[in-house]
Each structure stands twice: as C-alpha cells, then as structure tokens.
C-alpha positions, 0 to 999 in steps of 0.5 A: 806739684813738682816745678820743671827743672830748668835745663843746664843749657837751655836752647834759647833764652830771653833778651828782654830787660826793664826797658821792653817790659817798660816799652809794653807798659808805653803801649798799654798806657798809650791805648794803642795798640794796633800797628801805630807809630812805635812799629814806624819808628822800629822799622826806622831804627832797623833800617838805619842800623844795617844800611837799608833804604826800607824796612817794613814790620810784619807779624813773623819772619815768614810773613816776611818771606811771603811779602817779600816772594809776592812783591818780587812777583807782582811788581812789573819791574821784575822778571820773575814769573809763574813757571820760573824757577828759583834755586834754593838751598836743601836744608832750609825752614820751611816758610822758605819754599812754601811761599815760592810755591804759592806764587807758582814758582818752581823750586830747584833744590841744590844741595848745601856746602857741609861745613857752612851749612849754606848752598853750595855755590859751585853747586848752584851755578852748576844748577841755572837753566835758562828758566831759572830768574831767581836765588833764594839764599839762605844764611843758616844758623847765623852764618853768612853767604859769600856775597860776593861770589853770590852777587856776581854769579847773579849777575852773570846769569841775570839772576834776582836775589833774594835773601832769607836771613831769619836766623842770622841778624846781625852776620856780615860777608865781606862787609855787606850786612846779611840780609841786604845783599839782595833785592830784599832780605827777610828777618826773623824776631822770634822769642829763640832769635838773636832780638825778640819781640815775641812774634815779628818779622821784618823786610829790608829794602833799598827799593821805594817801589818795592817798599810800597808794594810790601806796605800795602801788601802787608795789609790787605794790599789797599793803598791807605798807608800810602803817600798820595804820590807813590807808585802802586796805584794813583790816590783819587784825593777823596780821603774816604774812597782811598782808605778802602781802595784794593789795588794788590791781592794782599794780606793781613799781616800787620804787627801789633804796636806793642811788638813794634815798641819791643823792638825799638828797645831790642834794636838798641842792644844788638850791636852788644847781643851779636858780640856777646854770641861771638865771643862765646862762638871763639871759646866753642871753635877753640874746644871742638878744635879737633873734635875727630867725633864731630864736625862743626861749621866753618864761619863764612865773613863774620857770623852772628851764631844763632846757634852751635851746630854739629855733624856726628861723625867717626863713633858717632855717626848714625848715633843721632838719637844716642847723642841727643837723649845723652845731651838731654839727660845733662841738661843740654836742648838740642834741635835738628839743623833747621829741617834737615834735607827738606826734600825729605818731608811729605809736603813736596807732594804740593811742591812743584820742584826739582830735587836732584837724583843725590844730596849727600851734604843735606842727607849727612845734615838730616841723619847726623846733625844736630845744633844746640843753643848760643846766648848773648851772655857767656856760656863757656860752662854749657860748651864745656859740658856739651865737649864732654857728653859727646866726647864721652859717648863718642 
C-alpha cells in the first residue's frame, strides 16, 4: 500500500522532543493518571511564565471558553447577566459564542479591522448600548488586541473583558501578556497551536474568587478541591460530606495527568517556539512586501504567528478556490481564516444575536481569505514557495 506523501509545507507540526515523550513515560510509571499533581504544577508554571495570579487546566480551549463564560455569570460580584449583551468579533471560532449563548447572553456581532484581522475598535465603541456589560476579544491568528485602547474603552463604558486568546500564546500588546488584559483570558493546547499537550486547555486569572469558582466549576461544580476557607461555599470540616457537596451547576471538564505532564515540558520551550515563529513571520513580511495580489496581516504589538494569513486581492480576488487547489498541488495545507464571517453559518438560527445589516471586513475574510501554516523551526523555503504559487496564478 502506498504511504501518504508528506506535504511540502505542512499546516501544522509537532513541538514534542525526548522530554514529553519521557513525561508520558512519568506518568505511566506513576500510575496516576487522573488529574493529579502534574496538571498543579503546569498550571503554576504557566501562571508564572505570563504574570497571572491563577491558572486552571482543563481538557481543551473551549472548555476554557466555557468556564471562563459560566464563572463571569454565576459569580455575584459581576454585572453580567441573562439578556445582557456581549460584543464579539464576526470572524471568530466557533467555541467563542456558543458558550455566551448557553449562558443567555445576547451576541453583538461588530465586524473586524482587514488588515489585523481583530475587532475593529472604532467599530465596537460605536456598537455599546446601555445593555452591553461585556467584550469578548478576540486575538486572531497569533495577533494581538490594542489593549490599551481596548482596556480604556472598557473602562469608559463599565465594560468586562474577557479574552479568548487560543490562537495566540505568547503575543503581547504594549507589554501586556495576551491573554491577561482582561478579567480572565483562555488559551488553547491543541496538537496545531504554539504548545500541544495533545488535547488541553487553560484559564488565567489574577482573581482568587474567580479562580475557585473555575476549579469547582471544572469538575462537576463540587467543592472537594477547594481550600476549607474559600469563597464559594463554606466547607462543613466533615471530610466525607465536603468531597460530594454541589454548590455551582458545573462541568466535567478535568484533563488528564498525562497532558498536565506534557505540559510542564512544553511551558519550558515557549519562550524559544514564539521566537522561532518570529523570525520566520519577519522573512514572511519581507517577501510579500509588496505583494499587490495579497494582503496580509498588520502585526499589532508583538504577535506570536499562529500562522500566515492571506486576503487574495486584484487577479486573485474571487479565486479562493483556485489558489487553494494551487497551493495543495505544491504541497502547501491551507485553512479558511478560522470560520471566516461567522454570522454566515446555520447556527445563528439557535444564537440570540445582533448581526449588523453589513460586515465587509468579515465578508472580504470568509470569500477571499485563506492562512497557511507557521512553525517554531525555519520555514523560509515553504514561504518562498507559497510567493511564487500565488504569484504565479495571480
């Protein structure tokens, strides 16, 4: 039987060395595998590497997502409520909105900047009524937020933030850390993100409350893994009674110790993968400098380059398809940019939401756009070869 090519220029690739494969080995050895000391002590490490008070693991970045959403809800502290609207990008994934919506909140939908790819900022000032109470942002393909315009628009019209930076570990914005401008910030550790530990997730937050809410939350919304004096429900001191206490409608959405040891050895190197994906995002901007027949994305702050992303214009406008089945035939994986205009998917009929009457910015991205892969090793050969495809067909 005929074994798959590999491609010329793969769209995503592993990051793992000796040291996961031996921090699996740990774990088998150790004959724990539920979620144990190993996830603790990565949610430390990754706490500590970006500034953060908290971090709480969990089994993939939309999980994250949606303990995030539930604990802005149920904690009592916050204004944020069942009608209240939430203004979010139009071209996100999907595991962005869903859980605003099953927390009954209604979705504003503001269309996003075409060259960072993020939420347009004039545009989502423009869009606060007096029943908006939250932003969720958004850092798309690895690129960063103005933060600081964002935090002092949020703060001008008494707005939460929240921040949903799966694709872009690592970024910063006017040295603010992605994923920690907000009340709490979600990432993502999937096999095609900047670290993998083959499924995971995590939330940061500088909040203790909200922190304990999220633990509890994240399994079952019990209080066993809570200290005896916290603040989401007191602990009677009857050991049996307080592992099986419910106190928050929660989930189960625990990782498992082997990916929490994965990622103790992946926190290590991602200092070195960001900067390995920035060098090779400079050779990228210097050869499509000037590319008439594309467009690519304008760096907000410091972006960590999930990928390289594309808006086909001029001769290649309306040619998605063409330049995609021409980037295959090389050997090149291309992906839409994330979902594109998200408004445009059959789900919004179960979405309460607000889509403005026009999104250009999300429509130019859902027909016209397309991203292909970045690497933390040098991929200076696959850049050029994706110049000279579009080029050519252009």
């Amino acid at each position: 039987m005929t074994q798959p090519t590999e491609p010329a220029f793969p769209l995503a690739t592993s990051s793992w060395d000796d040291a996961e494969y031996a921090a699996i080995q740990r774990t088998v050895d150790s004959r724990r595998f539920t979620m144990g000391p190993e996830v603790a002590r990565f949610e430390r490490d990754f706490a500590d590497l970006f500034g953060a008070g908290f971090g709480v693991m969990v089994n993939s970045g939309s999980s994250a997502n949606l303990i995030a959403v539930a604990a802005a809800v149920l904690d009592p502290r916050i204004d944020l409520n069942r009608g209240d609207e939430v203004l979010v990008p139009a071209v996100s994934w999907a595991t962005t909105y869903y859980p605003l919506a099953q927390y009954g909140l209604k979705l504003r939908f503001v269309d996003v900047d075409l060259d960072t790819l993020n939420i347009d900022l004039d545009l989502l000032e423009a869009a606060i009524t007096p029943a908006t109470k939250a932003v969720f942002g958004v850092n798309l393909l690895g690129n960063p937020i103005d933060f600081t315009r964002l935090r002092a628009i949020a703060e001008r019209h008494g707005l939460v933030i929240l921040e949903d930076n799966c694709e872009s570990l690592g970024a910063r914005s006017d040295g603010i850390w992605a994923g920690t401008a907000g009340l709490m910030g979600t990432f993502s550790a999937f096999f095609s993100h900047h670290i993998s530990t083959m499924e995971g997730g995590v939330v940061l937050t500088d909040d203790e409350q909200l922190y304990q809410e999220l633990v509890s939350l994240r399994a079952h919304g019990w209080t066993r893994e809570l200290p005896a004096d916290n603040f989401v429900h007191p602990k009677s001191g009857e050991a049996f009674d307080d592992l099986f206490r419910f106190v928050l409608p929660g989930y189960n959405v625990r990782p498992i110790e082997m990916s929490g040891a994965i990622g103790v050895e992946q926190v290590k190197k991602i200092p070195a993968l960001v900067a390995g994906r920035r060098e090779n995002a400079a050779y990228f901007q210097q050869k499509f400098d000037g590319a008439e027949f594309v467009r690519i994305q304008r760096e907000t702050g410091e972006s960590s380059w999930f990928g390289f992303s594309f808006i086909l214009e001029q001769g290649l406008a309306g040619r998605r398809a063409d330049a995609v089945a021409a980037l295959s035939a090389a050997g090149i994986e291309s992906r839409p940019i994330v979902a594109g205009n998200f408004t445009r998917n059959p789900v919004m009929a179960y979405l309460d939401a607000i889509v403005p009457d026009e999104l250009p910015a999300a429509d130019r991205v859902h027909v016209d756009g397309l991203f292909v892969g970045n690497h933390h090793y040098p991929v200076h050969e696959g850049i050029d070869l994706v110049h000279e495809v579009l080029a050519g067909l252009a």
